[in-house]
mmCIF entry with sequence, helices, sheets and N, C-alpha, C, O atoms, coordinates in Angstrom:
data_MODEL
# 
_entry.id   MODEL 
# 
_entity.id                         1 
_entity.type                       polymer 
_entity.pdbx_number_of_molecules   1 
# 
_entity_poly.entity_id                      1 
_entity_poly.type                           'polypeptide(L)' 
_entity_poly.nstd_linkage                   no 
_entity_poly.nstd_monomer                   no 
_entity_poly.pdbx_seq_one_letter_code       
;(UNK)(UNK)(UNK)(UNK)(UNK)(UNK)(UNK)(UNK)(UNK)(UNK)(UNK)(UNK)(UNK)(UNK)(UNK)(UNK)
(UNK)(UNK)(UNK)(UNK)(UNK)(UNK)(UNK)(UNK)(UNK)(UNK)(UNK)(UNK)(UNK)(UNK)(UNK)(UNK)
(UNK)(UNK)(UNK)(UNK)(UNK)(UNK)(UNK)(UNK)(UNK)(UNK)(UNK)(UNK)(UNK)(UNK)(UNK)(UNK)
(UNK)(UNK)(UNK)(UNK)(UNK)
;
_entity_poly.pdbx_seq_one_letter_code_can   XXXXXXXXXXXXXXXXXXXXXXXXXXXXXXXXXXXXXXXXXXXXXXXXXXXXX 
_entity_poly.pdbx_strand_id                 A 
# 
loop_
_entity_poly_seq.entity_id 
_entity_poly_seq.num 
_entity_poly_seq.mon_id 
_entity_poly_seq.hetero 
1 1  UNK n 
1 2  UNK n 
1 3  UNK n 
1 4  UNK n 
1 5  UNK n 
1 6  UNK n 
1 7  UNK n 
1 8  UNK n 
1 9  UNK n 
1 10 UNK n 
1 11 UNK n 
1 12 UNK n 
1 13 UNK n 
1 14 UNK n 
1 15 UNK n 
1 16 UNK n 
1 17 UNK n 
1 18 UNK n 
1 19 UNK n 
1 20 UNK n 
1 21 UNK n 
1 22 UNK n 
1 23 UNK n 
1 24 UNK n 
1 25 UNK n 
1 26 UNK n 
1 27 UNK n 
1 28 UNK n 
1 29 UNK n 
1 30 UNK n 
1 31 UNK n 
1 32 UNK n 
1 33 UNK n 
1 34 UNK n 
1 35 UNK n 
1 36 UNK n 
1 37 UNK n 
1 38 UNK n 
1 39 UNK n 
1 40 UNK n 
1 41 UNK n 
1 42 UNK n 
1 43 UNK n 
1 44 UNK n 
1 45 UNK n 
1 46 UNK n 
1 47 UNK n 
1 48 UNK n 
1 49 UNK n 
1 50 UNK n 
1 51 UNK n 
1 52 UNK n 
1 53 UNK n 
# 
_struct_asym.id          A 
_struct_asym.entity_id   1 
# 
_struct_sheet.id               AA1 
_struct_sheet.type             ? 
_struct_sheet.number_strands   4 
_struct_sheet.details          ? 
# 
loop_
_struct_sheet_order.sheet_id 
_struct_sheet_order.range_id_1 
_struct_sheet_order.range_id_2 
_struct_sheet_order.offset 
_struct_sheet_order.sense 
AA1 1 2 ? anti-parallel 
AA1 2 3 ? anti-parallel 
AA1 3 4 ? anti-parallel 
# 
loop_
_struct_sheet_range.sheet_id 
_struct_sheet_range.id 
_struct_sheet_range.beg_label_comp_id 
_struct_sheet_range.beg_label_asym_id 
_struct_sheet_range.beg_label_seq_id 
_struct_sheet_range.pdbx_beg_PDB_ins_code 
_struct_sheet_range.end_label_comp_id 
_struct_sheet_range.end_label_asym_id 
_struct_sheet_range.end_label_seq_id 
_struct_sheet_range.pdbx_end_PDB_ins_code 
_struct_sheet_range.beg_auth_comp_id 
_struct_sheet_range.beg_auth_asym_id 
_struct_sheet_range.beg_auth_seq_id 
_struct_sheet_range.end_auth_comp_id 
_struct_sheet_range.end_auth_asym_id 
_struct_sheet_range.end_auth_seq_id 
AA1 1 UNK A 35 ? UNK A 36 ? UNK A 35 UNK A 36 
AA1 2 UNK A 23 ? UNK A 30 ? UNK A 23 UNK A 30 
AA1 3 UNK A 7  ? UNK A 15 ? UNK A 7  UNK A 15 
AA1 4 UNK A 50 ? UNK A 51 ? UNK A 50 UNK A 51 
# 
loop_
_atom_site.group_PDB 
_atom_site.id 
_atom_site.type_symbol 
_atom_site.label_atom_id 
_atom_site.label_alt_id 
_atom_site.label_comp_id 
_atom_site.label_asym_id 
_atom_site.label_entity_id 
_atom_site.label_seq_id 
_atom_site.pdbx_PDB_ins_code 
_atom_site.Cartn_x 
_atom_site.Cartn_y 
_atom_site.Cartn_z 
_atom_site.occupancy 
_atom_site.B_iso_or_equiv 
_atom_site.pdbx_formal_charge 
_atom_site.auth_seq_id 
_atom_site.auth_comp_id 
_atom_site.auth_asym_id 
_atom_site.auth_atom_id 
_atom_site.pdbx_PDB_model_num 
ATOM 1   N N  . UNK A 1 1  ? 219.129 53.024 -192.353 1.00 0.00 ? 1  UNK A N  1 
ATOM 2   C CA . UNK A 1 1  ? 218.577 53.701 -191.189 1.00 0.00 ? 1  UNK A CA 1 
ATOM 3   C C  . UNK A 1 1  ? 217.082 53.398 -191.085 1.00 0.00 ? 1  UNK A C  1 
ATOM 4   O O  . UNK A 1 1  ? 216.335 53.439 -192.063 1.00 0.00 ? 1  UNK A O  1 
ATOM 5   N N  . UNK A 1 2  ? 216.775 53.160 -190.117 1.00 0.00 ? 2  UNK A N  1 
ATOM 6   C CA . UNK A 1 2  ? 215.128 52.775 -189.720 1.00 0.00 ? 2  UNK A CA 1 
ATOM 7   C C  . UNK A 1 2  ? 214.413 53.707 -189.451 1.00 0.00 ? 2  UNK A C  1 
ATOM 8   O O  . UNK A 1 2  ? 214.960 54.673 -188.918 1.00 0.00 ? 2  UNK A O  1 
ATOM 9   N N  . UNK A 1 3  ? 213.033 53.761 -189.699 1.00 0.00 ? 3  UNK A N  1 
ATOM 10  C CA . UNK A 1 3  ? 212.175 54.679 -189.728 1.00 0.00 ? 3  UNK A CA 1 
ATOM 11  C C  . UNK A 1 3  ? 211.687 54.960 -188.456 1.00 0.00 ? 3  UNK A C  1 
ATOM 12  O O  . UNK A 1 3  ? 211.165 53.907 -188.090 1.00 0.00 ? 3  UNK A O  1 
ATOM 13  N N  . UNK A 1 4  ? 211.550 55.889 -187.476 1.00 0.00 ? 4  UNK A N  1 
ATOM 14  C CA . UNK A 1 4  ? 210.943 55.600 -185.740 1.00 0.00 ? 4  UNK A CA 1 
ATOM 15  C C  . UNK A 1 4  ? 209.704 55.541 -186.194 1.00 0.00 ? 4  UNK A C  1 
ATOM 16  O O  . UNK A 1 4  ? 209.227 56.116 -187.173 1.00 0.00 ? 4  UNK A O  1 
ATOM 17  N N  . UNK A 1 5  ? 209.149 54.743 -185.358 1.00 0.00 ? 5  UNK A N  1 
ATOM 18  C CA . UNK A 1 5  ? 207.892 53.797 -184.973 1.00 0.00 ? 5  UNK A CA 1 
ATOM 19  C C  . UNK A 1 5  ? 207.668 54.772 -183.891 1.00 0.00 ? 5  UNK A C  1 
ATOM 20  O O  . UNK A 1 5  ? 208.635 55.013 -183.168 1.00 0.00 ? 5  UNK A O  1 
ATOM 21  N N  . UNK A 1 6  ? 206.061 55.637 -183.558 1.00 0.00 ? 6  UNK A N  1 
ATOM 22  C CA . UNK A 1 6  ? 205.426 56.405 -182.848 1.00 0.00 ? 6  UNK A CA 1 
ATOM 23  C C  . UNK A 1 6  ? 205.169 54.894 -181.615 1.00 0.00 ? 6  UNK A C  1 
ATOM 24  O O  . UNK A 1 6  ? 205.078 53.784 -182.140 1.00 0.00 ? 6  UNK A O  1 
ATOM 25  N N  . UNK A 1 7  ? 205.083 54.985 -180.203 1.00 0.00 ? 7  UNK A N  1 
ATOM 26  C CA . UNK A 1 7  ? 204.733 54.267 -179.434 1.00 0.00 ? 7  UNK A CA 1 
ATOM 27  C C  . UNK A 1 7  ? 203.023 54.635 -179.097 1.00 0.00 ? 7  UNK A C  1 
ATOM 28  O O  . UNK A 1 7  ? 202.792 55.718 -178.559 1.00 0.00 ? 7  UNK A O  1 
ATOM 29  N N  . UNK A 1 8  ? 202.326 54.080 -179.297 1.00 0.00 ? 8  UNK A N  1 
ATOM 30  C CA . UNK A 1 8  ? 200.955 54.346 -178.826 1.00 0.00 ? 8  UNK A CA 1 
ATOM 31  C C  . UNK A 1 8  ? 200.430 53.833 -177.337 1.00 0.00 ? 8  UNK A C  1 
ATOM 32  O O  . UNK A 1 8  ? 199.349 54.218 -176.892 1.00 0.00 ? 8  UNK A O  1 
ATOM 33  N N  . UNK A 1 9  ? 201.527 52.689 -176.420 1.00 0.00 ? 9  UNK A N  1 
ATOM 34  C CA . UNK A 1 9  ? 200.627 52.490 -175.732 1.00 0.00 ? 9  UNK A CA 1 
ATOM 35  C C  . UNK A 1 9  ? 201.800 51.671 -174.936 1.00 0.00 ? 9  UNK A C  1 
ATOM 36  O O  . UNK A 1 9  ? 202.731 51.266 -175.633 1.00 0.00 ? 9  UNK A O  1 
ATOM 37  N N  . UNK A 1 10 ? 201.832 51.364 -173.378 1.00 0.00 ? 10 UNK A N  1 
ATOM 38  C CA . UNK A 1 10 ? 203.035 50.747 -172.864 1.00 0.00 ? 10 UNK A CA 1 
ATOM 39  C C  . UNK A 1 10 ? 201.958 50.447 -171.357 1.00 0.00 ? 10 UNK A C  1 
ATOM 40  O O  . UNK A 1 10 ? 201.297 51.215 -170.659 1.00 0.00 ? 10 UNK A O  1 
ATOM 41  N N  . UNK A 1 11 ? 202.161 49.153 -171.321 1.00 0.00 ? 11 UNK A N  1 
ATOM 42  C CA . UNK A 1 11 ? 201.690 48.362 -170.172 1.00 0.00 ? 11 UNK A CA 1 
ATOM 43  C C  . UNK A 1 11 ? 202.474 47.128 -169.186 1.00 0.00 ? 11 UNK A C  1 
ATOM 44  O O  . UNK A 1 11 ? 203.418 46.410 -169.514 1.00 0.00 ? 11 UNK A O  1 
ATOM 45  N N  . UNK A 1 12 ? 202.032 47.150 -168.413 1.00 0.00 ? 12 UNK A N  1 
ATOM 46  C CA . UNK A 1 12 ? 202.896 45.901 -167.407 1.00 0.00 ? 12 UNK A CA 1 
ATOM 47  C C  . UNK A 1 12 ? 202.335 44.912 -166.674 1.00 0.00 ? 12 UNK A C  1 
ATOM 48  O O  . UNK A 1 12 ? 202.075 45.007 -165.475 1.00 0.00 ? 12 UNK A O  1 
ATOM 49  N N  . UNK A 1 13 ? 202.133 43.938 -167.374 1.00 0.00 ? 13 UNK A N  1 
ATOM 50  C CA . UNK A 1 13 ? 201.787 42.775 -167.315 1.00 0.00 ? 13 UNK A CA 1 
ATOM 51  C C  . UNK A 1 13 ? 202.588 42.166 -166.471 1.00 0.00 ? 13 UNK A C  1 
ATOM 52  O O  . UNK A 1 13 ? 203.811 42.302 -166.456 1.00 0.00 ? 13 UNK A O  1 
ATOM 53  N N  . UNK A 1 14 ? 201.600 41.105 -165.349 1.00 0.00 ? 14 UNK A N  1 
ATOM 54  C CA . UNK A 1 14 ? 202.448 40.329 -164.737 1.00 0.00 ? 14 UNK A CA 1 
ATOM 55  C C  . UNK A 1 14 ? 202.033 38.726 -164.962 1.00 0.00 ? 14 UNK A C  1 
ATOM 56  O O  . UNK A 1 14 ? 201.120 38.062 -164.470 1.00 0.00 ? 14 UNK A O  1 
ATOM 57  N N  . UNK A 1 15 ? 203.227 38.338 -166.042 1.00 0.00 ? 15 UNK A N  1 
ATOM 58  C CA . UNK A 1 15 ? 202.730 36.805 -166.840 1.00 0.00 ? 15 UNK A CA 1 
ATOM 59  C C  . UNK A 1 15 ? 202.390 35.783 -166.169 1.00 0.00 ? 15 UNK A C  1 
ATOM 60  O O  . UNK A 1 15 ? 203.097 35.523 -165.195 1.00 0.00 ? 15 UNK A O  1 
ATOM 61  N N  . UNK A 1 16 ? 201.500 35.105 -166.395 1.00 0.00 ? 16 UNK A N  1 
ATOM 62  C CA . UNK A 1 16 ? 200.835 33.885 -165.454 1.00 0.00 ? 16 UNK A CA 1 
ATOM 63  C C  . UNK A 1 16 ? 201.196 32.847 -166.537 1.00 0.00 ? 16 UNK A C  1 
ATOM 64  O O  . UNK A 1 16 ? 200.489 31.840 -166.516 1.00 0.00 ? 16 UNK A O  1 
ATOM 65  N N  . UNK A 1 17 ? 202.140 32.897 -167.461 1.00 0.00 ? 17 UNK A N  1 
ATOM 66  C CA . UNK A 1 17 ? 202.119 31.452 -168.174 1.00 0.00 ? 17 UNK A CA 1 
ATOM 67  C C  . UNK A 1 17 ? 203.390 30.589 -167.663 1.00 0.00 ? 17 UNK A C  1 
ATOM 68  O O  . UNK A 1 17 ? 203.650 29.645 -168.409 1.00 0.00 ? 17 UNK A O  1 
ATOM 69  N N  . UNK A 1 18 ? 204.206 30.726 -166.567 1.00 0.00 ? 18 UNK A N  1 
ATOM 70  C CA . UNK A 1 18 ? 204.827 30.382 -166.600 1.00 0.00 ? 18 UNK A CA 1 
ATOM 71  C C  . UNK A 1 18 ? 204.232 29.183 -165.213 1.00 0.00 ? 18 UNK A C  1 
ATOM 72  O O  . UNK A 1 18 ? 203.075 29.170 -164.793 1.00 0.00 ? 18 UNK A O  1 
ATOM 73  N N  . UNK A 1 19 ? 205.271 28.344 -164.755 1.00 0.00 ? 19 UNK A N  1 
ATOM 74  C CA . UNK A 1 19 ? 204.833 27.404 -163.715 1.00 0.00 ? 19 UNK A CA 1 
ATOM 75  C C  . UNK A 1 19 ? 205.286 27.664 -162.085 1.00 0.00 ? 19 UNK A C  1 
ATOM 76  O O  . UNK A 1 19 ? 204.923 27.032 -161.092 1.00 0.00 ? 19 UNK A O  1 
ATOM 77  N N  . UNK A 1 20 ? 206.125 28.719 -162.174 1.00 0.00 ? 20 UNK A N  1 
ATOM 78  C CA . UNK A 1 20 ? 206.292 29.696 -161.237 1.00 0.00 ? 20 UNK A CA 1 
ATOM 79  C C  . UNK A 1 20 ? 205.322 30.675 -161.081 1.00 0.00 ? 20 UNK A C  1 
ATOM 80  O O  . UNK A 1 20 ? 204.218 30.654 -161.625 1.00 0.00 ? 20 UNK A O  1 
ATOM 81  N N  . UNK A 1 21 ? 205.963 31.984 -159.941 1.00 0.00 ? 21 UNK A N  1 
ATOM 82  C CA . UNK A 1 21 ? 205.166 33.064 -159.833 1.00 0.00 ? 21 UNK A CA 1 
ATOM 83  C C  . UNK A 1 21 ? 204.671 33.971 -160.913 1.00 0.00 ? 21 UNK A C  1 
ATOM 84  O O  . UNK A 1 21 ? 203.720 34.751 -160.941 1.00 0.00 ? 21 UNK A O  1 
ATOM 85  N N  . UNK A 1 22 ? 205.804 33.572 -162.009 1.00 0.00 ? 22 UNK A N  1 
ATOM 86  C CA . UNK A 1 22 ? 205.532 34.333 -163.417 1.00 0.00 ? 22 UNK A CA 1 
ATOM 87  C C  . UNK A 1 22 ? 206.200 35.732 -163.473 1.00 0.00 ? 22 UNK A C  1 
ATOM 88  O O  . UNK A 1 22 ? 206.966 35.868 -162.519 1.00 0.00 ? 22 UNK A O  1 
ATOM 89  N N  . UNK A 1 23 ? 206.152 36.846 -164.311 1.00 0.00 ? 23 UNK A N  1 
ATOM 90  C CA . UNK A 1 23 ? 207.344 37.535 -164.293 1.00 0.00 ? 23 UNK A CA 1 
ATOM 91  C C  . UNK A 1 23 ? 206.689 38.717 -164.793 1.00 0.00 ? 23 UNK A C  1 
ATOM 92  O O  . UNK A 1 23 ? 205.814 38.603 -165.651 1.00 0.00 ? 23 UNK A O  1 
ATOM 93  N N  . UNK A 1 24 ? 207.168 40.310 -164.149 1.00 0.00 ? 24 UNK A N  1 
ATOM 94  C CA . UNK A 1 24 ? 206.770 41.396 -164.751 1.00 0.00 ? 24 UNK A CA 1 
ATOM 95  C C  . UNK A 1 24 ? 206.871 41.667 -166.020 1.00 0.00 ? 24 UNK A C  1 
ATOM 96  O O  . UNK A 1 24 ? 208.003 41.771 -166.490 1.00 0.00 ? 24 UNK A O  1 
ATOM 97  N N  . UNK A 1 25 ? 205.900 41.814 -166.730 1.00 0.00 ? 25 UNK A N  1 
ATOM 98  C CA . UNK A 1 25 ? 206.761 42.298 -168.747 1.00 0.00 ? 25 UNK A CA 1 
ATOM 99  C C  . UNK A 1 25 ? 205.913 43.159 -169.310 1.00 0.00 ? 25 UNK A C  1 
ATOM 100 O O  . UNK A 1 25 ? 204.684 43.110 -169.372 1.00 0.00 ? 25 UNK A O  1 
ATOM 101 N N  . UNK A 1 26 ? 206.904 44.205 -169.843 1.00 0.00 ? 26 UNK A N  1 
ATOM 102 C CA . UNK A 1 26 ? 206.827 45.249 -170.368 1.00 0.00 ? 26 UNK A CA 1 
ATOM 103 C C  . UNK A 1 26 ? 206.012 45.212 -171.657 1.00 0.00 ? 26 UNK A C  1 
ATOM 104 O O  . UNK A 1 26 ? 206.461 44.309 -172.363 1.00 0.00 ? 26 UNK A O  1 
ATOM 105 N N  . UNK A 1 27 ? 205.116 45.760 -172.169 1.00 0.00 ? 27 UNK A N  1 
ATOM 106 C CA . UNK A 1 27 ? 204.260 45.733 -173.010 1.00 0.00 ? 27 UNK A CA 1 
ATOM 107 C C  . UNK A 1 27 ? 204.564 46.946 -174.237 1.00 0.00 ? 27 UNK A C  1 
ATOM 108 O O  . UNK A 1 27 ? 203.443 47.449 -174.303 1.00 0.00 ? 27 UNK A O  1 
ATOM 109 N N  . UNK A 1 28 ? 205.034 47.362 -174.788 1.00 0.00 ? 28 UNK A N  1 
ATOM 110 C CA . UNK A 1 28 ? 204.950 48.285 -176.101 1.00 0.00 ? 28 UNK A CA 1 
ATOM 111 C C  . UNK A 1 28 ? 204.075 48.064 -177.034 1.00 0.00 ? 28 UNK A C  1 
ATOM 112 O O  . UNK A 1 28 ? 204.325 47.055 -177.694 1.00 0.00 ? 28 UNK A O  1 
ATOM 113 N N  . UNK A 1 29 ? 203.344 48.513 -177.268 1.00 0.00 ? 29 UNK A N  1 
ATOM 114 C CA . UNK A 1 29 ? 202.165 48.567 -178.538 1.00 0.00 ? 29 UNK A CA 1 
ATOM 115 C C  . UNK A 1 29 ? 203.018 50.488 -179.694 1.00 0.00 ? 29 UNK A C  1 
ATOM 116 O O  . UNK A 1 29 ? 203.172 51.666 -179.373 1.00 0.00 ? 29 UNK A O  1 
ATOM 117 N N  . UNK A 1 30 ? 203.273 49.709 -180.906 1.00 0.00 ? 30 UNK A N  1 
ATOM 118 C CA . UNK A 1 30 ? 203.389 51.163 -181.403 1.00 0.00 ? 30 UNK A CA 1 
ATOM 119 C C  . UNK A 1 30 ? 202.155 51.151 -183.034 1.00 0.00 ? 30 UNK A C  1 
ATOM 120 O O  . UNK A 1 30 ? 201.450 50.219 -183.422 1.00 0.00 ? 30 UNK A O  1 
ATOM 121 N N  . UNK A 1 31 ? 202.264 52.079 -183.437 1.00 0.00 ? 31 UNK A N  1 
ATOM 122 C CA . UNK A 1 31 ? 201.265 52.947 -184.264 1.00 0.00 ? 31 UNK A CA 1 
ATOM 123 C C  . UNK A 1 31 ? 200.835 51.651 -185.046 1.00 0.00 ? 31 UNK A C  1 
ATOM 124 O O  . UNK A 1 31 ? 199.834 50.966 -184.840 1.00 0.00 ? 31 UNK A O  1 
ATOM 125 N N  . UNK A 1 32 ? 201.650 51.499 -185.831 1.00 0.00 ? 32 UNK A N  1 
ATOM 126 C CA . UNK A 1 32 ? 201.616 50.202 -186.647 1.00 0.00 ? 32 UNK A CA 1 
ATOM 127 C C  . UNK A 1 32 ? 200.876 48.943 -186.371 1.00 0.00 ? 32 UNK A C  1 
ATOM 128 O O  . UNK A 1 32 ? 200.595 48.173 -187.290 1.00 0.00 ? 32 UNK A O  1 
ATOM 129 N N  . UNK A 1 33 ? 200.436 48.624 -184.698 1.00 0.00 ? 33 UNK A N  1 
ATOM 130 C CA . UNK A 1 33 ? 199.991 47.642 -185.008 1.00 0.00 ? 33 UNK A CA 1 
ATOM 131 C C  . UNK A 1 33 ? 201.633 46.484 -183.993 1.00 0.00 ? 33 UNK A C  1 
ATOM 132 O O  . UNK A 1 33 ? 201.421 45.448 -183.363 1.00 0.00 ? 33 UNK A O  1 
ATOM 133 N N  . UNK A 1 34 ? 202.352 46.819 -184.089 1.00 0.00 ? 34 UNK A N  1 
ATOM 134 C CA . UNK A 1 34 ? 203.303 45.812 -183.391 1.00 0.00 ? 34 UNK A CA 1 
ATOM 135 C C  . UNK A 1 34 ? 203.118 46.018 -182.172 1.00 0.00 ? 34 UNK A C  1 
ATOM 136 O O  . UNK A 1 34 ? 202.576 46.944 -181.569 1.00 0.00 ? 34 UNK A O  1 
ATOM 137 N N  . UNK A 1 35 ? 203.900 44.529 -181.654 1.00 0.00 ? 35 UNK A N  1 
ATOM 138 C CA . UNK A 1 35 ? 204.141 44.767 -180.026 1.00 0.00 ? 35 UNK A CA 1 
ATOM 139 C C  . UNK A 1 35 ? 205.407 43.906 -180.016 1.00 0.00 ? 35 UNK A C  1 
ATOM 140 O O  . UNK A 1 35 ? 205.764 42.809 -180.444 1.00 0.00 ? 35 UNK A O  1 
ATOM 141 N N  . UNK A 1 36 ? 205.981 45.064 -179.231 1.00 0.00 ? 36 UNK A N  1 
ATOM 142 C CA . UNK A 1 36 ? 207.750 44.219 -178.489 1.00 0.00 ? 36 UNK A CA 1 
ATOM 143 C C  . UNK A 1 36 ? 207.590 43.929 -177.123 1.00 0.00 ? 36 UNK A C  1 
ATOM 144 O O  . UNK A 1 36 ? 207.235 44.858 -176.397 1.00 0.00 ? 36 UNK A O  1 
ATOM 145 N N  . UNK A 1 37 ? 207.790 42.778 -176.617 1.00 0.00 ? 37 UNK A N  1 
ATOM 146 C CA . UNK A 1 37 ? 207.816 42.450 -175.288 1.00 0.00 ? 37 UNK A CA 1 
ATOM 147 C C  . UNK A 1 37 ? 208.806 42.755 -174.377 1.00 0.00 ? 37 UNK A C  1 
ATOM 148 O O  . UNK A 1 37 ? 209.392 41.689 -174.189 1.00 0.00 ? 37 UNK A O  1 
ATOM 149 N N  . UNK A 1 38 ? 209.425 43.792 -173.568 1.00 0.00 ? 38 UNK A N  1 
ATOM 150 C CA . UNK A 1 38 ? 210.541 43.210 -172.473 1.00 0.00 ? 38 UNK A CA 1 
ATOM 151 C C  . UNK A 1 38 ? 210.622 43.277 -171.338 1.00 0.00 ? 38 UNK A C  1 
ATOM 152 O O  . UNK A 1 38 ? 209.994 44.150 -170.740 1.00 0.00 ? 38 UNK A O  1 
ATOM 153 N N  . UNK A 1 39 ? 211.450 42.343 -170.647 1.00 0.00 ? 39 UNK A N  1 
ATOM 154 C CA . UNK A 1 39 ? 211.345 41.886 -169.459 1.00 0.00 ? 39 UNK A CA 1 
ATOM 155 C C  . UNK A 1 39 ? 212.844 41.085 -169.378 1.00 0.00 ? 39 UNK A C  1 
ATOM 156 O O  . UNK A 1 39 ? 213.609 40.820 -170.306 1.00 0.00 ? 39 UNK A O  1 
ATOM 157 N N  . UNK A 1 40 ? 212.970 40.818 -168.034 1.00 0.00 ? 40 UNK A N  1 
ATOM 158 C CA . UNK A 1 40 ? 214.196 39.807 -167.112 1.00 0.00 ? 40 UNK A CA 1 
ATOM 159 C C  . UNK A 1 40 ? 214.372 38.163 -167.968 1.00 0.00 ? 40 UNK A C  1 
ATOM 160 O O  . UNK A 1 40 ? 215.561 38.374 -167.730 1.00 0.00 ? 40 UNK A O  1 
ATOM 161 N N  . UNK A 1 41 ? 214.361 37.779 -168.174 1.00 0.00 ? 41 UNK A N  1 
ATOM 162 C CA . UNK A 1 41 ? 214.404 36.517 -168.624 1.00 0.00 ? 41 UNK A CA 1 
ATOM 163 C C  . UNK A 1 41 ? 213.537 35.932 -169.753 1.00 0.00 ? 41 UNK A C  1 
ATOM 164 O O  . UNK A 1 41 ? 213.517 36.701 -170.714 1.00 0.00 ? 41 UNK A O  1 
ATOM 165 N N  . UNK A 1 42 ? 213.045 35.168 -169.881 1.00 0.00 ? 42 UNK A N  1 
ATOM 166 C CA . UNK A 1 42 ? 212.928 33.897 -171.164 1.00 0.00 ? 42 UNK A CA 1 
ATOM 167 C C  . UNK A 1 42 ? 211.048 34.719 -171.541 1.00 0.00 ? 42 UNK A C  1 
ATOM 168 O O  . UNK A 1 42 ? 210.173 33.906 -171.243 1.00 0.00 ? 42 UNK A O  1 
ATOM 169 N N  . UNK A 1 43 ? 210.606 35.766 -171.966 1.00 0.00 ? 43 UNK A N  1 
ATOM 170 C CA . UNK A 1 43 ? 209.494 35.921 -171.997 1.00 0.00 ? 43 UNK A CA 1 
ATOM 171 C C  . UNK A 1 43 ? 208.708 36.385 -172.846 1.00 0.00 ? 43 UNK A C  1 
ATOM 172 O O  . UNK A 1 43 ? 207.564 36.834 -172.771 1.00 0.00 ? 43 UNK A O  1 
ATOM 173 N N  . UNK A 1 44 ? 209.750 36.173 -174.043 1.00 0.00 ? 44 UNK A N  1 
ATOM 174 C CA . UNK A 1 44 ? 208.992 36.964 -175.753 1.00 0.00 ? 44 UNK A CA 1 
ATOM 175 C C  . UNK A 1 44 ? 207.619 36.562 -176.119 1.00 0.00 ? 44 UNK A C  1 
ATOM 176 O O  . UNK A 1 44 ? 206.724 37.228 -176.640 1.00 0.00 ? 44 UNK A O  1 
ATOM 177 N N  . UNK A 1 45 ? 207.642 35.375 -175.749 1.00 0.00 ? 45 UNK A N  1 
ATOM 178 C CA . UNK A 1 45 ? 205.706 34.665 -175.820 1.00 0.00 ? 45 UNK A CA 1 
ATOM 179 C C  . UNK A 1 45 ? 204.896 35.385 -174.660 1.00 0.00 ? 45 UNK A C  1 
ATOM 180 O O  . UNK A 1 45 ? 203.856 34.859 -174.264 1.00 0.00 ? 45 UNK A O  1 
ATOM 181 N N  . UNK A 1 46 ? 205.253 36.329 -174.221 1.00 0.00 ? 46 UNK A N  1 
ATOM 182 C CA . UNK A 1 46 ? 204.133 36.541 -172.961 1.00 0.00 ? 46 UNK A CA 1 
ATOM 183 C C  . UNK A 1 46 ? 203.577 37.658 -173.521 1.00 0.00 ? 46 UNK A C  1 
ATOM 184 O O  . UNK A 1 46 ? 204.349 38.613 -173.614 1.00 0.00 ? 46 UNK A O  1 
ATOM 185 N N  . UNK A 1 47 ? 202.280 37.842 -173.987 1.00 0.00 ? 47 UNK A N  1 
ATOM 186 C CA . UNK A 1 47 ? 201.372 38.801 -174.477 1.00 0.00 ? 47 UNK A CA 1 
ATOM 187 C C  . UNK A 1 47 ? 199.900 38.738 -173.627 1.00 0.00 ? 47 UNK A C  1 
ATOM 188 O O  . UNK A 1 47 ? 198.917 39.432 -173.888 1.00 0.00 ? 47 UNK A O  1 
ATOM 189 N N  . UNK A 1 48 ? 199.965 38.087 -172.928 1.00 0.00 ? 48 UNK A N  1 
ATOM 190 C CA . UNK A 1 48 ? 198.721 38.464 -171.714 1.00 0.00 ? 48 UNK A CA 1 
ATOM 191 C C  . UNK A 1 48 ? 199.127 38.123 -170.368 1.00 0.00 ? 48 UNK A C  1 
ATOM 192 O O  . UNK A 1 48 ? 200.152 37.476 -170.160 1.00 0.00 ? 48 UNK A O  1 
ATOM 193 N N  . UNK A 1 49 ? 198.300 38.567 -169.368 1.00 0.00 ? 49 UNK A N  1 
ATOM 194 C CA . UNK A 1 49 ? 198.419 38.201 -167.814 1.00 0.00 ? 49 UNK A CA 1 
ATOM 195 C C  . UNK A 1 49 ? 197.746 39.471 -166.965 1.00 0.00 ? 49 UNK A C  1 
ATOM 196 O O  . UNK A 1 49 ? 196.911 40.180 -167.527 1.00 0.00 ? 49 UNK A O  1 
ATOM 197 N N  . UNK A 1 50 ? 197.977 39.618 -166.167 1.00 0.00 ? 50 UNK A N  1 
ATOM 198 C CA . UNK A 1 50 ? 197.328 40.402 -165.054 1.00 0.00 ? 50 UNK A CA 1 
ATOM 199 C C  . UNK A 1 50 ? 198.109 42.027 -165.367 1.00 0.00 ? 50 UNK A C  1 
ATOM 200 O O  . UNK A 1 50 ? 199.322 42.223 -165.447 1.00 0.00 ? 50 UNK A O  1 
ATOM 201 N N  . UNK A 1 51 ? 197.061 43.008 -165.497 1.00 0.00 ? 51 UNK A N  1 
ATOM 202 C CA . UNK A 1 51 ? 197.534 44.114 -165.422 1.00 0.00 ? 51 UNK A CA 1 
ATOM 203 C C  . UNK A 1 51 ? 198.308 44.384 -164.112 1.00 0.00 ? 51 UNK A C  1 
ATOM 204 O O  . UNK A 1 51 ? 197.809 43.768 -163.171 1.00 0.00 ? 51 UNK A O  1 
ATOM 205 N N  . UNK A 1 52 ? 199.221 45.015 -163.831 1.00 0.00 ? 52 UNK A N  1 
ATOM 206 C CA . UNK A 1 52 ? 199.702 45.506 -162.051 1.00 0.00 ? 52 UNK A CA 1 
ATOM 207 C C  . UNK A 1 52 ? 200.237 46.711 -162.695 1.00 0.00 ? 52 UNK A C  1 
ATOM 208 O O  . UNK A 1 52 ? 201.263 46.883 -162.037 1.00 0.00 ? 52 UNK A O  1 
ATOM 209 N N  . UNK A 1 53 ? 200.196 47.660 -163.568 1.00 0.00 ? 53 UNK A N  1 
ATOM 210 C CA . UNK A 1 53 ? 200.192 49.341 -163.603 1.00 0.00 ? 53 UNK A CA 1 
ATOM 211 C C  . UNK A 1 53 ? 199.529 49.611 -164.869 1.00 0.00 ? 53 UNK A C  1 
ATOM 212 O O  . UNK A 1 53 ? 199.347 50.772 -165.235 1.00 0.00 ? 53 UNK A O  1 
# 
């Protein structure tokens, strides 16, 4: 059984690395220091881009 991880912080990035319009992605930051990315499609490398909330 896994220990819960406190979330400290959740943002929405809209990724500019792609060669398209680029794609909304979900940002999780928790206590520890990690971040899980999610979003619609292919976008686990996307850790920066334009804030839009």
């Amino acid at each position: 059984m896994s220990e819960e991880r406190k979330v400290v912080s959740t943002q929405v990035v809209h990724c500019v690395q792609w060669g398209d319009n680029g794609v909304d992605t979900l940002l999780v930051t928790f206590e520890d220091g990690t971040v899980e990315v999610h979003c619609a499609g292919a976008c686990v490398t996307c850790s920066y881009g334009k804030q839009v909330s």
